[in-house]
C-alpha positions in Angstrom: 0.0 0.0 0.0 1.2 3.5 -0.6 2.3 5.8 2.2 0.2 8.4 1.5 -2.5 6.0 0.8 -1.7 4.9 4.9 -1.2 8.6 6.2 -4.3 9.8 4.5 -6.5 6.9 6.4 -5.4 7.8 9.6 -7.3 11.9 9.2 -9.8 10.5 7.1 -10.8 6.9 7.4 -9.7 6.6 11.1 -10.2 10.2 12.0 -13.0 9.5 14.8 -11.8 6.8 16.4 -7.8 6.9 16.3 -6.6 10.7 15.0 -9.2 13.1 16.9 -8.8 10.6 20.4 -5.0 11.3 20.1 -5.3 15.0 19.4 -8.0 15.3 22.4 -5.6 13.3 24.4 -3.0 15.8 23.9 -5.2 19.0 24.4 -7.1 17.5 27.5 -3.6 17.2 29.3 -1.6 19.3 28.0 0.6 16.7 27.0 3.0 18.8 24.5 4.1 22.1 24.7 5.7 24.6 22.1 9.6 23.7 21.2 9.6 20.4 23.3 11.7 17.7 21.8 9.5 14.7 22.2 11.2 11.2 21.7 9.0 8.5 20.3 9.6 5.2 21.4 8.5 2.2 19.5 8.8 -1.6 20.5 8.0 -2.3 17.1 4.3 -3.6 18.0 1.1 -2.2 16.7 0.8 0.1 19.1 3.8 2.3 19.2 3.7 2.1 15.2 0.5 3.5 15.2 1.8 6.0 17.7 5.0 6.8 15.2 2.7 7.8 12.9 0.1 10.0 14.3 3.0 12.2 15.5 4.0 12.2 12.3 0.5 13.9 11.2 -0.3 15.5 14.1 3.9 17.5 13.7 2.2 18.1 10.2 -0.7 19.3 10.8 -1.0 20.9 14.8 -0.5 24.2 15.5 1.9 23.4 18.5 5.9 23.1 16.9 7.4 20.9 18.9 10.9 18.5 17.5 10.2 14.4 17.3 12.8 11.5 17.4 11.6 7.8 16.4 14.2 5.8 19.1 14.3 1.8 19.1 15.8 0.1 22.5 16.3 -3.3 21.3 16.4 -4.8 24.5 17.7 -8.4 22.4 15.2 -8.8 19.7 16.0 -11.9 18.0 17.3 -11.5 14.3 13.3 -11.9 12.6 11.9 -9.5 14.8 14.8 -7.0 14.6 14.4 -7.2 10.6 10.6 -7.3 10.7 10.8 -4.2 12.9 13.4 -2.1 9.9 10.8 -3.3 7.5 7.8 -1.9 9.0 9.7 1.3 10.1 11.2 1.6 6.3 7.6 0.9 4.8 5.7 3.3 7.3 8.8 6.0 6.5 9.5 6.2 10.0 13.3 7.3 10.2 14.0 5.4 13.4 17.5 5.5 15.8 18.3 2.1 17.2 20.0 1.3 20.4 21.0 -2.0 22.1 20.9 -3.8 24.9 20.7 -7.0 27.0 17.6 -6.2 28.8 15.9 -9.1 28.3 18.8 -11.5 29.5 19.2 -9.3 32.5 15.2 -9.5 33.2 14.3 -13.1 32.6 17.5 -13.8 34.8 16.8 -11.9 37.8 13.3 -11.7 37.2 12.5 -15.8 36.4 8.8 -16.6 36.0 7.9 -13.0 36.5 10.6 -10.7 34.6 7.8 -7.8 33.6 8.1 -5.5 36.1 11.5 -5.4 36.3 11.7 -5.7 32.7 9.5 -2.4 32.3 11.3 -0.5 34.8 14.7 -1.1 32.9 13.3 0.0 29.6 12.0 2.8 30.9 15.7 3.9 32.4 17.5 3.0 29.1 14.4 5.0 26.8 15.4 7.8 29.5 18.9 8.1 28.9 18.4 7.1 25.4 16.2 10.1 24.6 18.1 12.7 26.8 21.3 11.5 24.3 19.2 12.6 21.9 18.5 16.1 22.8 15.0 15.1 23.8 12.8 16.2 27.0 9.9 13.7 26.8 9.1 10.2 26.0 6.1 9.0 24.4 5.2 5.3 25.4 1.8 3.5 23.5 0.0 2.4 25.9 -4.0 2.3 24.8 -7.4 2.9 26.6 -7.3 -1.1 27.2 -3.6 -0.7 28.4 -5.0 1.7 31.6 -8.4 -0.1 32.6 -6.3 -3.6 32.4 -3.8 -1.9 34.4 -6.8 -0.6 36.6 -7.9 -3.6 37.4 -4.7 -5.3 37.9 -3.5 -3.2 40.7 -7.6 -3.3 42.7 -7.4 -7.5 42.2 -3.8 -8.1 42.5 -2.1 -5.2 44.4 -4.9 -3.9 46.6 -4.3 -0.9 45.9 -6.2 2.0 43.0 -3.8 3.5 40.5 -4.0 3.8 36.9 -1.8 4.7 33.9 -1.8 8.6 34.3 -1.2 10.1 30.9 1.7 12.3 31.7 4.6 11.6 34.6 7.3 13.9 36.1 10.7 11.5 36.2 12.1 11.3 40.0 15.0 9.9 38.1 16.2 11.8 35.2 15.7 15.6 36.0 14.1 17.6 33.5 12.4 14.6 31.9 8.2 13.6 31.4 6.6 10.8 30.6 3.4 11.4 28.2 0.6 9.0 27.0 -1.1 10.4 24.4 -3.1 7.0 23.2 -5.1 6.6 26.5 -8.4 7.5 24.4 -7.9 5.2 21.5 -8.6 1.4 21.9 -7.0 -1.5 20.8 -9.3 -2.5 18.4 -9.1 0.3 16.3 -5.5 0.2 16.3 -5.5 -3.5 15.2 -7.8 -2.5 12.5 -5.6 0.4 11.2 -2.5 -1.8 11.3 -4.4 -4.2 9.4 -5.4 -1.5 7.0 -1.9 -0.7 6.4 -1.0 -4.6 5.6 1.6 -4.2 8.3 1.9 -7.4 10.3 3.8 -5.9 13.6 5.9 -7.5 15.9 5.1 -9.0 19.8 8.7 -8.4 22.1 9.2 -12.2 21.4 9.8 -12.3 25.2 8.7 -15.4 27.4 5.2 -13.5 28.1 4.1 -12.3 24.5 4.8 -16.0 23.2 2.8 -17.5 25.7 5.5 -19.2 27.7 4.8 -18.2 31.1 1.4 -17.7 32.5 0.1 -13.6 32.5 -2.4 -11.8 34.4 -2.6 -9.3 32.5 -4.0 -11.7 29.9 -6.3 -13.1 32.6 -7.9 -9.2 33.3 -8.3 -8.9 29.8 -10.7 -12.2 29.3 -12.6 -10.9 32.3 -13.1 -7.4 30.4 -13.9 -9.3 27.4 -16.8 -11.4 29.3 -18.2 -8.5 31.4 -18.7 -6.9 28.3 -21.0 -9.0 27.1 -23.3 -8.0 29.9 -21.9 -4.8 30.2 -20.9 -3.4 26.8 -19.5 -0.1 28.6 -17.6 -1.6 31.7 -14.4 -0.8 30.5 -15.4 3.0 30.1 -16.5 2.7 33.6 -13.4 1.3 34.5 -11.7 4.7 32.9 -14.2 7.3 34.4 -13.6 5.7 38.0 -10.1 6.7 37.7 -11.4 10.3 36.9 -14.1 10.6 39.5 -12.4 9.2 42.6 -14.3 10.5 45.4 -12.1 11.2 48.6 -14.9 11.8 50.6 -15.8 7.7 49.9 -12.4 6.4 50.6 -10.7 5.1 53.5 -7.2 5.9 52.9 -5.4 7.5 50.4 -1.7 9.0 49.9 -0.2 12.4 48.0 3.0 12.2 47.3 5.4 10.3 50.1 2.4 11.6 52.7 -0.7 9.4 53.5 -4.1 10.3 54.9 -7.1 8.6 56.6 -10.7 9.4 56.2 -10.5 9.5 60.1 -7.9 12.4 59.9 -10.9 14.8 58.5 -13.8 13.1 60.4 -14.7 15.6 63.0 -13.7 18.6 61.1 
């Protein structure tokens, strides 16, 4: 398919339910700003693809002017993915920067049966340094509307604890640098449909997780998602809103910062 023919779809064909979610996305919080240096990082899977491009457009297009940098951690891709990745980047005309490094042996080492957390929290350090080598002060990551209600979810049934993807973060790491989300409004469906669209077949990580080698609960929150929607065709917008409309007036304890409160603190007032 032709390029233009693929960046044309994405304002026209996919203009309600991918291009205008991002663009709200970005206005509702403030997610860029005039000359910021946003680095765009892409794993190489739908998602961040997707993401890749509707900067492109939106760089095009906005009224903001802002700098963009397409940066690749291979965190130990093997060889098929790592070509199937250059492909997909070369067909989309996405000039990408790539980067090694061993992050998966390091992960799945010290992480065994459960090497995504630590996994994330690596990449995230290396897409850090990685885009502050190149000149940039924010990363964009691809996480979805599906990505923060499974997320959601995980943390109330697993963690006991309520927190969510919030679509921007201040590092405590790396000085001067922000974490922005500006897919939260778009969901996965429409992103697999686009990427069909585009005849693009992406990439999974081809870690132990995405091929199905160790068990995954994040797999597990999405099936219950998938059958609660067939009672309840909005749950998972619920699941968003509740992360929008927390009530501390209904809550029993609850923590700003490093400093935490009770609901017994504020009784008698």
């Amino acid at each position: 398919m032709d390029i233009r023919e693929i960046e044309r779809a994405l304002i026209k064909r996919y203009r309600s339910s991918i291009y205008s979610k991002f663009v709200k996305a970005i206005d509702d919080y403030q997610l860029i700003q005039e000359n910021d240096n946003i680095a765009v990082c892409i794993s190489g899977g739908k998602d961040s693809l997707t993401m890749a491009k509707l900067f492109q457009e939106i760089k095009r297009h906005g009224k903001v002017k802002f700098g963009v940098k397409y940066l690749v951690m291979n965190p130990g891709f093997n060889e098929e993915n790592l070509i199937r990745l250059q492909e997909n980047a070369k067909k989309l005309e996405i000039p990408i920067v790539i980067k090694d490094s061993n992050i998966f042996h390091v992960s799945q080492l010290l992480g065994k049966d459960q090497p995504c957390y630590l996994c994330a929290k690596m990449r995230r350090g290396f897409l850090y340094d990685f885009a502050q080598e190149q000149g940039c002060n924010k990363i964009a990551l691809g996480h979805h509307f599906n990505d923060v209600i499974e997320t959601t979810l995980l943390n109330v049934l697993y963690s006991g604890t309520f927190k969510t993807m919030v679509p921007k973060l201040k590092s405590t790491n790396h000085p001067g640098m922000e974490l922005i989300r500006p897919m939260v409004y778009i969901e996965e469906k429409d992103i697999m449909n686009y990427v069909e669209f585009c005849d693009v077949k992406a990439m999974n990580c081809g870690c132990k997780i995405a091929r199905n080698d160790l068990p995954s609960k994040r797999r597990e929150i999405k099936e219950l998602i998938k059958n609660i929607k067939k009672e309840f065709k909005d749950v998972d917008k619920c699941i968003y809103a509740s992360a929008e409309n927390v009530n501390l007036n209904c809550v029993m304890k609850w923590q700003i910062k490093d400093e935490k409160h009770s609901f017994l603190d504020y009784y008698d007032e």
